[in-house]
Backbone as a printed PyTorch tensor [residue, N CA C, xyz], in Angstrom:
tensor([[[-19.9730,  12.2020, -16.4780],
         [-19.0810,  11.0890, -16.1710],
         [-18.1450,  10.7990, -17.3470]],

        [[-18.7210,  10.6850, -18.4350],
         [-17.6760,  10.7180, -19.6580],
         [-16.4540,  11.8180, -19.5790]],

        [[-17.1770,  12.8880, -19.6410],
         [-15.9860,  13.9300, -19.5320],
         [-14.7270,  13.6740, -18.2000]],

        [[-15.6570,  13.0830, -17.2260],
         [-14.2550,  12.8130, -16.2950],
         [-13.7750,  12.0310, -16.6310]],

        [[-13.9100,  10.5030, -17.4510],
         [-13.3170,   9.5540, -17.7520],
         [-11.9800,   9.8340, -19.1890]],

        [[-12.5170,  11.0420, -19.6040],
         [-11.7560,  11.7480, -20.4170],
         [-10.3240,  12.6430, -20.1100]],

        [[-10.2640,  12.9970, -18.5230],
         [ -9.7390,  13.7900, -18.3660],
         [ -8.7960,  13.1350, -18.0210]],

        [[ -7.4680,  13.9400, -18.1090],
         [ -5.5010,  13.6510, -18.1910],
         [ -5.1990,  12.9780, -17.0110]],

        [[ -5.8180,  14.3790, -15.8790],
         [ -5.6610,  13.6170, -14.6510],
         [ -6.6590,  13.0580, -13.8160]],

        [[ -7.7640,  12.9490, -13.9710],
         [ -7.8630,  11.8260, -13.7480],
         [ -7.6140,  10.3670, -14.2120]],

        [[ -7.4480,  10.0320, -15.4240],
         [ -6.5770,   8.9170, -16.2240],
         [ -5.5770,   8.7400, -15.1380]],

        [[ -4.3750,   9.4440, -15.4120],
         [ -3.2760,   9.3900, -14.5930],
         [ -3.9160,   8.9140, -12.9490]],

        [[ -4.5420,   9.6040, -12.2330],
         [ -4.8980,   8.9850, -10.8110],
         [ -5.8090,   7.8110, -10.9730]],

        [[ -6.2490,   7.4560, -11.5820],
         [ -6.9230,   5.5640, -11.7230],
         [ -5.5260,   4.7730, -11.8420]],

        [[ -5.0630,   4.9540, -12.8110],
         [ -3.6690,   4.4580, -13.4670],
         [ -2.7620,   4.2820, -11.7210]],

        [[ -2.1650,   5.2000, -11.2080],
         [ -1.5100,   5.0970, -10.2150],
         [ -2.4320,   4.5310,  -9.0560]],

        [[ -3.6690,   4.3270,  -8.8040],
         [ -4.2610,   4.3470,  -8.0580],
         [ -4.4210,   3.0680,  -8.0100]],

        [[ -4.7000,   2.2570,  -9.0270],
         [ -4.6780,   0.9700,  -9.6660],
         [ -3.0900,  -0.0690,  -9.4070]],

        [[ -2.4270,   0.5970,  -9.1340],
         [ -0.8650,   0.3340,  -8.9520],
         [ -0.9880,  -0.0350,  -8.1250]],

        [[ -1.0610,   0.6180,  -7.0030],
         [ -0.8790,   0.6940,  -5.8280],
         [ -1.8700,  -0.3970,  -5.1640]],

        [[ -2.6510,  -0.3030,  -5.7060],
         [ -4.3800,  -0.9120,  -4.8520],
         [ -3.7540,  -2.5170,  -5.6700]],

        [[ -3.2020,  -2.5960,  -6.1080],
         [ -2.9030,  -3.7100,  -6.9190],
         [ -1.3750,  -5.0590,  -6.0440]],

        [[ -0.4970,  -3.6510,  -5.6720],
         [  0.6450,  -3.8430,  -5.1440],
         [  0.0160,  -4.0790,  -3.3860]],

        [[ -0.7040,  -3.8650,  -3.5180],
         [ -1.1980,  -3.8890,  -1.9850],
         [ -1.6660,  -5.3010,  -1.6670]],

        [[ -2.6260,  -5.5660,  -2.9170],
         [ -3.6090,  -6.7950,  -3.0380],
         [ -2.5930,  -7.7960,  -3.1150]],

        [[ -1.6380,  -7.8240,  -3.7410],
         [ -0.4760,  -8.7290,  -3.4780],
         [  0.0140,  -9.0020,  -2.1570]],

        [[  0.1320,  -8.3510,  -1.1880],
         [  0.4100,  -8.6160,  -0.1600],
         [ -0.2490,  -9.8590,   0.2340]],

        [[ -1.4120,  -9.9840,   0.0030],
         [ -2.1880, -11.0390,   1.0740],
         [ -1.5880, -12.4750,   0.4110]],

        [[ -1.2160, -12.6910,  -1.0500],
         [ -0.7760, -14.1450,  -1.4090],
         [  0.8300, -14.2240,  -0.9270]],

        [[  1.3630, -12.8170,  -0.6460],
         [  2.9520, -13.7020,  -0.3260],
         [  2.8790, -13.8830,   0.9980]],

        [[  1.8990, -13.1810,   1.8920],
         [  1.6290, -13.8310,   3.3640],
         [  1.9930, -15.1580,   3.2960]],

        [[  0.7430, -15.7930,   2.2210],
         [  0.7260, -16.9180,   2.4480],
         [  1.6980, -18.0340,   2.0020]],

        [[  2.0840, -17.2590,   0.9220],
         [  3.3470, -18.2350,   0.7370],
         [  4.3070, -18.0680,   1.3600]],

        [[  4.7100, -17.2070,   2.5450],
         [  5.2930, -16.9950,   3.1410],
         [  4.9290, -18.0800,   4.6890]],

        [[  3.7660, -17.9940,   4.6460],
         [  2.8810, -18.8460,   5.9540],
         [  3.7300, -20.4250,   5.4340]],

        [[  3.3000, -20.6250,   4.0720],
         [  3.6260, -22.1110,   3.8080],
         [  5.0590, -22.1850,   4.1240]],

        [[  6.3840, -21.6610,   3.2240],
         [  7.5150, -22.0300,   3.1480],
         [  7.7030, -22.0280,   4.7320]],

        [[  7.3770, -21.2080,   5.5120],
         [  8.1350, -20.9410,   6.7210],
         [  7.3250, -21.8090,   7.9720]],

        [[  6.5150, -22.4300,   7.4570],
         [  5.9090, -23.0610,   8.3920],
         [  5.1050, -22.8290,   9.5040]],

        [[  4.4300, -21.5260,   9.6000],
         [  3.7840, -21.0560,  10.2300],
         [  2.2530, -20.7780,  10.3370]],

        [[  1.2980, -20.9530,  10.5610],
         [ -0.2750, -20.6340,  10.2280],
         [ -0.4390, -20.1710,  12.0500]],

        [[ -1.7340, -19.5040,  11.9710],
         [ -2.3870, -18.5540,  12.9430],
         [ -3.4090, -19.1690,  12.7260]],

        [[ -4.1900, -20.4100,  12.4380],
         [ -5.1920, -20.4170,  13.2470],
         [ -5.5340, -22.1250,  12.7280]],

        [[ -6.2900, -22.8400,  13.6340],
         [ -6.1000, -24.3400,  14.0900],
         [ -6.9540, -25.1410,  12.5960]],

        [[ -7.6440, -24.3480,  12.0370],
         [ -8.2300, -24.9740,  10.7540],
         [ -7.3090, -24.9960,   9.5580]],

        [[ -6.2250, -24.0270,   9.7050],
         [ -5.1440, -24.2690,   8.9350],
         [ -4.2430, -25.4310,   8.8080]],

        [[ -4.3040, -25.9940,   9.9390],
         [ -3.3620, -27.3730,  10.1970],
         [ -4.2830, -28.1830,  10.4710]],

        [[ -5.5330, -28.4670,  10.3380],
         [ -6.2970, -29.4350,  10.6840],
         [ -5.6230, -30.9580,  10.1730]],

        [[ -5.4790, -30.7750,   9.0220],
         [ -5.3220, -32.3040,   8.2300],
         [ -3.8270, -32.7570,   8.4880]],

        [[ -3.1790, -31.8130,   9.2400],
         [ -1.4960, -32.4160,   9.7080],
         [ -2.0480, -33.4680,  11.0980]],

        [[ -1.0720, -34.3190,  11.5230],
         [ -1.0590, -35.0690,  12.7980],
         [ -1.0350, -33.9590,  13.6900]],

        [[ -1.4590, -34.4460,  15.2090],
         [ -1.5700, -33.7450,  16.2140],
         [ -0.0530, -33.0450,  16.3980]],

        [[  0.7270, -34.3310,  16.9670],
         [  1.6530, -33.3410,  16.8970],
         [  2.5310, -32.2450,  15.9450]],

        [[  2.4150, -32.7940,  14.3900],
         [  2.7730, -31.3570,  13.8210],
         [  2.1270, -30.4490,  13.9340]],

        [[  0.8960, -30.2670,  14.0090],
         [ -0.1270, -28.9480,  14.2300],
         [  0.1030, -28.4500,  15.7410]],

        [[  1.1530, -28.8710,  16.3440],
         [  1.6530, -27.7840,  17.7760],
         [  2.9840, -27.0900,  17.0180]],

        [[  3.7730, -27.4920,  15.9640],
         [  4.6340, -27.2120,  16.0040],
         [  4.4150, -26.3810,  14.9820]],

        [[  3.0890, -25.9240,  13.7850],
         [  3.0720, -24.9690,  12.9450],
         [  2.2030, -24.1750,  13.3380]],

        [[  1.5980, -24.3440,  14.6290],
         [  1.3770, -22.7770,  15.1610],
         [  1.7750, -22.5640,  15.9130]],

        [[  1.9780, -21.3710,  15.1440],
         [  3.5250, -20.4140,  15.4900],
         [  3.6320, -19.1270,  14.7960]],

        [[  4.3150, -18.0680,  15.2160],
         [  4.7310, -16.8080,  14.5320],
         [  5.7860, -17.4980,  13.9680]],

        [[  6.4540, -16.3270,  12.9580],
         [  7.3910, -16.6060,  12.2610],
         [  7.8650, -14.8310,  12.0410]],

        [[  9.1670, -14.7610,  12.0780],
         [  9.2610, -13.3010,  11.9430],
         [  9.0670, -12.8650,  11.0590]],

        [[  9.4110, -13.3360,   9.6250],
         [  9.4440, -13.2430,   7.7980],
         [  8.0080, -12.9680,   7.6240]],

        [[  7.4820, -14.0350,   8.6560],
         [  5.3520, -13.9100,   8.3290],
         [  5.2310, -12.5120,   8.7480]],

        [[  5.6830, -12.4990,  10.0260],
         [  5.2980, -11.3100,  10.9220],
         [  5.5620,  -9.8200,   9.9890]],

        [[  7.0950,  -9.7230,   9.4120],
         [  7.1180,  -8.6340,   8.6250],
         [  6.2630,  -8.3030,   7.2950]],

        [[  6.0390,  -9.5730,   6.4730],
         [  5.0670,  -9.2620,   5.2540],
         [  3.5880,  -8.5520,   5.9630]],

        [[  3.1670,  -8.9530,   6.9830],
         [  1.8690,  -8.6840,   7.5750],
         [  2.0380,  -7.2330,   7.8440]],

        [[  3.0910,  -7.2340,   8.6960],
         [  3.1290,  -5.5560,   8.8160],
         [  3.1410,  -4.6330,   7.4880]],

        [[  4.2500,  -5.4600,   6.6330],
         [  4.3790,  -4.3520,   5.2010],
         [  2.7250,  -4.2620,   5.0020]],

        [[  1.8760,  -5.6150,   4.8980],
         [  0.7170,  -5.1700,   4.3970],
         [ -0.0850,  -4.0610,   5.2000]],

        [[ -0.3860,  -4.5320,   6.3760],
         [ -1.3350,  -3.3660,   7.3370],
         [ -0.4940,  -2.1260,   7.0800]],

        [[  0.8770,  -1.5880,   6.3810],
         [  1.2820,  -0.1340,   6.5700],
         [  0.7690,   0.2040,   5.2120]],

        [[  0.6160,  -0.5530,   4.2830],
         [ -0.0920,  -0.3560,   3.1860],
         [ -1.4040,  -0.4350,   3.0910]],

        [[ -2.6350,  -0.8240,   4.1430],
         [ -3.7200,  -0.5050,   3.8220],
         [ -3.9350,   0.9640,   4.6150]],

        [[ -2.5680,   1.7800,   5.3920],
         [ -2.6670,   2.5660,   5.9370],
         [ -2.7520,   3.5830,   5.4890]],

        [[ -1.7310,   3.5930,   4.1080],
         [ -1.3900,   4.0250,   3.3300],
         [ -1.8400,   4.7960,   1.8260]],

        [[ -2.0810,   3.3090,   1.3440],
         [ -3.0220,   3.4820,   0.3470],
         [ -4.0980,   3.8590,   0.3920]],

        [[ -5.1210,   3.5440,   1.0390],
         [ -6.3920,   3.7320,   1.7210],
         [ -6.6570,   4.9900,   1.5400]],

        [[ -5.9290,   5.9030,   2.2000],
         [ -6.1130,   7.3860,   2.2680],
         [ -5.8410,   8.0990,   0.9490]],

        [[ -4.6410,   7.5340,  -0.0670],
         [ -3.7010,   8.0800,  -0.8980],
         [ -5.5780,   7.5800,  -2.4820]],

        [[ -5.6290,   6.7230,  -2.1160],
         [ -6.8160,   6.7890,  -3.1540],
         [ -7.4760,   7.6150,  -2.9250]],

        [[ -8.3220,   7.8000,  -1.6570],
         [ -9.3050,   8.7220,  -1.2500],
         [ -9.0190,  10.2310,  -1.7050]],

        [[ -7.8850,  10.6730,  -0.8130],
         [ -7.3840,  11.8650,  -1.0210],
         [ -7.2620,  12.3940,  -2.5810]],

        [[ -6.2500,  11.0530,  -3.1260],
         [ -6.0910,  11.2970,  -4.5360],
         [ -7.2630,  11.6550,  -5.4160]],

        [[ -8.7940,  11.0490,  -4.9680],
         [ -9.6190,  10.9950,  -6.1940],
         [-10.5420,  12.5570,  -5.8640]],

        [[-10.3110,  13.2200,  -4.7960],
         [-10.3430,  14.3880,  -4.3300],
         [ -9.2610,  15.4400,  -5.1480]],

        [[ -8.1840,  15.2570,  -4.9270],
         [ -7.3280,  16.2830,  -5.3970],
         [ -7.7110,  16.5000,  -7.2820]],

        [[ -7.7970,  15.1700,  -7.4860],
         [ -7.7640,  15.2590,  -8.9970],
         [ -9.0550,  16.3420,  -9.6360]],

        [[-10.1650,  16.0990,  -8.9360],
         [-10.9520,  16.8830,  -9.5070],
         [-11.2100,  18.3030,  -8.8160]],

        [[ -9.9850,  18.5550,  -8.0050],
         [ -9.9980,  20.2300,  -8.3180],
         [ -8.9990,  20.4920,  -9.5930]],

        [[ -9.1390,  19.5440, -10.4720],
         [ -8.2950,  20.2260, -11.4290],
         [ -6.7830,  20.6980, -11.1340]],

        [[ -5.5510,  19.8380, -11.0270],
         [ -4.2550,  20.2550, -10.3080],
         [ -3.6790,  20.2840, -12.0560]],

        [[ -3.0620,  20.7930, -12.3220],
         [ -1.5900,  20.8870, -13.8240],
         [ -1.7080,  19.3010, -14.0820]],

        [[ -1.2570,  18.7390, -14.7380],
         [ -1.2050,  17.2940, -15.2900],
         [  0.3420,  17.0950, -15.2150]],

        [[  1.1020,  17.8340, -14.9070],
         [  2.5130,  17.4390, -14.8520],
         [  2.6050,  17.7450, -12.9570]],

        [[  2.1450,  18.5140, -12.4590],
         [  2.0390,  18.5170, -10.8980],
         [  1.5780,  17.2650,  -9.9650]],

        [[  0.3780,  16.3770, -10.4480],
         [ -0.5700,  15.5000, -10.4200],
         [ -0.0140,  14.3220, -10.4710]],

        [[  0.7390,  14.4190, -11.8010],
         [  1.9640,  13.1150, -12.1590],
         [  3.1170,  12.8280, -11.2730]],

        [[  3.1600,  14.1400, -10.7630],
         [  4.5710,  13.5590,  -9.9670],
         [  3.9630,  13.5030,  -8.8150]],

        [[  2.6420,  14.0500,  -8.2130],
         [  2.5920,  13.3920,  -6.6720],
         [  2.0910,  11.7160,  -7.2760]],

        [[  1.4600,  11.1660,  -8.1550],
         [  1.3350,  10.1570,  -8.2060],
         [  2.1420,   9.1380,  -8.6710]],

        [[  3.3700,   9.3390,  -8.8420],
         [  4.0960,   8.7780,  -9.4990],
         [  5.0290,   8.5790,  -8.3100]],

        [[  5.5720,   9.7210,  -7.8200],
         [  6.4850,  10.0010,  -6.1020],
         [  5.7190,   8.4970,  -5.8490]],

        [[  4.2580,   9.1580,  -5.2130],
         [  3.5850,   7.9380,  -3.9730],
         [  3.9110,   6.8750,  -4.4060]],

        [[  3.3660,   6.1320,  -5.6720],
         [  3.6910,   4.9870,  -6.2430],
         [  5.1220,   4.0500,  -5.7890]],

        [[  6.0420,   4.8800,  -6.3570],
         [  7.4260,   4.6160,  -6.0720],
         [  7.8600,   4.4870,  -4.8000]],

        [[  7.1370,   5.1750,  -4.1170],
         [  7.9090,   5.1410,  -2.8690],
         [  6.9330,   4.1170,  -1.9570]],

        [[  5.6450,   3.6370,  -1.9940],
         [  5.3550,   2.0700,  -1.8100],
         [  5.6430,   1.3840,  -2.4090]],

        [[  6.1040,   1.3910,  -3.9620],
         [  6.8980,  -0.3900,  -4.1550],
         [  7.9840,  -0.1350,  -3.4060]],

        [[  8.7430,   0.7850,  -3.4710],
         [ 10.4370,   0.4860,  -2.6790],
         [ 10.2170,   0.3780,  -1.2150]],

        [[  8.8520,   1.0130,  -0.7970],
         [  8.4120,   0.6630,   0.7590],
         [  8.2640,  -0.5700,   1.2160]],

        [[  7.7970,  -1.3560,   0.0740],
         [  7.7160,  -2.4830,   0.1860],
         [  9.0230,  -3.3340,   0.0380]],

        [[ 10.2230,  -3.0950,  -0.6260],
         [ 11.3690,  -4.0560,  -1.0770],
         [ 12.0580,  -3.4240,   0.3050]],

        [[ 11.7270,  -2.4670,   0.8060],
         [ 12.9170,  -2.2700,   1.9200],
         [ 12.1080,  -3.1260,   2.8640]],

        [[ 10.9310,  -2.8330,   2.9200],
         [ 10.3660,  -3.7900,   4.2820],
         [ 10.6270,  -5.6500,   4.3780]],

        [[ 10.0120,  -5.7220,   3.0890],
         [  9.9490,  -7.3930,   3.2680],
         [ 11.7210,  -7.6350,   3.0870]],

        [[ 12.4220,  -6.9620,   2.3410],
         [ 13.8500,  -7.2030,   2.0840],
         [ 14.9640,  -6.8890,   3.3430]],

        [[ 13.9720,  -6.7050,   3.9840],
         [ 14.8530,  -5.8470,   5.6140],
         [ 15.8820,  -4.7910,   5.2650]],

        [[ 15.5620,  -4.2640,   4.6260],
         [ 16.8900,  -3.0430,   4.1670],
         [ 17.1270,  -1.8940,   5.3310]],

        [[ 18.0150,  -2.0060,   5.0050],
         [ 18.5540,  -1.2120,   6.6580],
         [ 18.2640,   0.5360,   6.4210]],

        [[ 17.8320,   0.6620,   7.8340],
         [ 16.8520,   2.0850,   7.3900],
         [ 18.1250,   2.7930,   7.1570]],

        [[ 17.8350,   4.5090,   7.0670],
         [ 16.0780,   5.1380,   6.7320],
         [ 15.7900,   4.9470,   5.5520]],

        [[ 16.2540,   3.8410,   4.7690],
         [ 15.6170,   3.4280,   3.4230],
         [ 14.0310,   3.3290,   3.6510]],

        [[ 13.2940,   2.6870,   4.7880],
         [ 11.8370,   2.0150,   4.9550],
         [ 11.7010,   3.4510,   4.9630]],

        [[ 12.0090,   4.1570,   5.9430],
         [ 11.5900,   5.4220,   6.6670],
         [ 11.2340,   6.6970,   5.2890]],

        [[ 12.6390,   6.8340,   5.1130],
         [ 12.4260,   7.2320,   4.1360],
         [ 11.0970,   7.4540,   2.9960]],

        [[ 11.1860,   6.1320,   2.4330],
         [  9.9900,   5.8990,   1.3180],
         [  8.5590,   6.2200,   2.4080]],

        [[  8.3550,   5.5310,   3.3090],
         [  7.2620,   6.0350,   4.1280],
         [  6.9350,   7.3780,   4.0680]],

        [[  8.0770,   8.2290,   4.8510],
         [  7.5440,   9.6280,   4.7390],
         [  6.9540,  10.2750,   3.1460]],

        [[  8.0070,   9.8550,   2.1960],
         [  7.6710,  10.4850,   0.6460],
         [  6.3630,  10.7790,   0.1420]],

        [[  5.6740,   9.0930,   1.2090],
         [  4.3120,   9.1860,   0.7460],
         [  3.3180,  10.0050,   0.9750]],

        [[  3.4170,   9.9160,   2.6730],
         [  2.5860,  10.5190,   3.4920],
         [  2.7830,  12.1260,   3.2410]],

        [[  3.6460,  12.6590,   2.6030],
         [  3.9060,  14.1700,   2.1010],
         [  3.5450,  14.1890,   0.8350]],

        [[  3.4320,  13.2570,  -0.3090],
         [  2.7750,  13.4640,  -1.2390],
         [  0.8820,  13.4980,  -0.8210]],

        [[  0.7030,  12.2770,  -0.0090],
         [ -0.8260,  12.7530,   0.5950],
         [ -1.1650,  13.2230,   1.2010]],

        [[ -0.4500,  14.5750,   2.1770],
         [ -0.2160,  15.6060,   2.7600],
         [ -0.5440,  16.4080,   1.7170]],

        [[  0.3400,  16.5640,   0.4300],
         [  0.2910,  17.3320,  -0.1090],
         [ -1.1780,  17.7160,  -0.7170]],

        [[ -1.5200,  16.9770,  -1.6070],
         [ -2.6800,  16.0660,  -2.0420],
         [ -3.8230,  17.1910,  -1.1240]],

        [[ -3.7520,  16.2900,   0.3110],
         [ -4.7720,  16.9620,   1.2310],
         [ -4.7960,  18.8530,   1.1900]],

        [[ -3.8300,  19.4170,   1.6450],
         [ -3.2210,  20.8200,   1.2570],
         [ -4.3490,  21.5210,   0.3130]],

        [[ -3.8150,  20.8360,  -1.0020],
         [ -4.6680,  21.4190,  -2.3340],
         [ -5.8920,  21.5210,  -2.3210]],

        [[ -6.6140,  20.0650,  -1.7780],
         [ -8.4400,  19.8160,  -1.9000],
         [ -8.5570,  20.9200,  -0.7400]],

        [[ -8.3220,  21.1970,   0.4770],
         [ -8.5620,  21.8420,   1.0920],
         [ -8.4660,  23.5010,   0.8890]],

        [[ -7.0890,  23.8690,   0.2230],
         [ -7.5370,  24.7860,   0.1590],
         [ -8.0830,  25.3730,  -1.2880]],

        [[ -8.6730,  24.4060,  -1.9930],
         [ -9.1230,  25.1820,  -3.7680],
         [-11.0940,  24.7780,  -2.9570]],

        [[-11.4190,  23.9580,  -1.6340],
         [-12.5190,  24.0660,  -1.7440],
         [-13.3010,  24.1500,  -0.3310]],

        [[-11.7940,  24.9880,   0.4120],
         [-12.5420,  25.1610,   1.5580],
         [-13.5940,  25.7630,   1.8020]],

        [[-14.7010,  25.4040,   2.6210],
         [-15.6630,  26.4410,   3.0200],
         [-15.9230,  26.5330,   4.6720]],

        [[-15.7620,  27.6000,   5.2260],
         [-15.9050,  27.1650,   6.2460],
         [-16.7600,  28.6350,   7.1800]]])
C-alpha cells in the first residue's frame, strides 16, 4: 500500500479524482441555494414554518432548480464511473504523461460541463464537454481491459 501511495499515477488519479468528487459534492449546496433564492422546495417539511398559504405557493418546480439537479444527477453519472474506471486504469501502470491528460481532459471537461449547464450555454458547448468525458472513460475502460483481459 505504501508503494501505491507512492506512485506518480496514482497521486495524479486521487488528485483528479478528488476534483471532481469534490465539484460534484458541490452540487447538492447550490441546489439549495438555488431552492431558497428561487423559491421553490419539493417537499411539505420544507415549508412547514411558512403560513398555509405561502407553503402552496413554494411548492413548486422552478426551472434554474430543475437544471442544477440535472447538472448534478449527470455528474453522479459521470463521475461515478470515471473514479471507478480511473482507479482501475491507474494500476495497470499507463505513462504518467498519458494518465495526466485523460485525467486532466475529464476534469476539465466536468467543470465546463458544469458552467455550460447551470449557465445555459448554448450547445454543443454542454454536449461537447459531455462527450470529452465519456471518451476519456471509454478510453480509461479500453486500457484496463485490454492490459488484463482474461477470458
Amino acid at each position: 500500500m505504501a508503494t501505491l501511495m507512492e506512485d506518480e499515477v496514482f497521486m495524479a488519479f486521487t488528485t483528479y479524482a478528488a476534483i471532481v468528487i469534490v465539484k460534484m459534492l458541490l452540487m447538492a449546496p447550490m441546489t439549495a441555494y438555488y431552492r431558497m433564492t428561487r423559491g421553490a422546495f419539493a417537499n411539505e417539511e420544507d415549508v412547514a414554518l411558512k403560513p398555509e398559504e405561502e407553503r402552496k405557493k413554494l411548492l413548486r418546480t422552478h426551472p434554474d432548480v430543475e437544471r442544477v439537479r440535472r447538472c448534478h444527477q449527470n455528474d453522479l453519472e459521470s463521475v461515478v464511473p470515471f473514479v471507478m474506471v480511473g482507479l482501475l486504469y491507474a494500476l495497470t501502470g499507463p505513462e504518467l504523461s498519458t494518465a495526466l491528460l485523460h485525467f486532466r481532459v475529464f476534469a476539465g471537461s466536468r467543470i465546463f460541463h458544469t458552467i455550460s449547464y447551470v449557465g445555459a450555454l448554448p450547445q454543443p458547448s454542454r454536449a461537447l464537454s459531455w462527450v470529452a468525458g465519456m471518451l476519456v472513460t471509454f478510453s480509461m475502460t479500453y486500457r484496463v481491459l485490454s492490459t488484463v483481459l482474461l477470458l
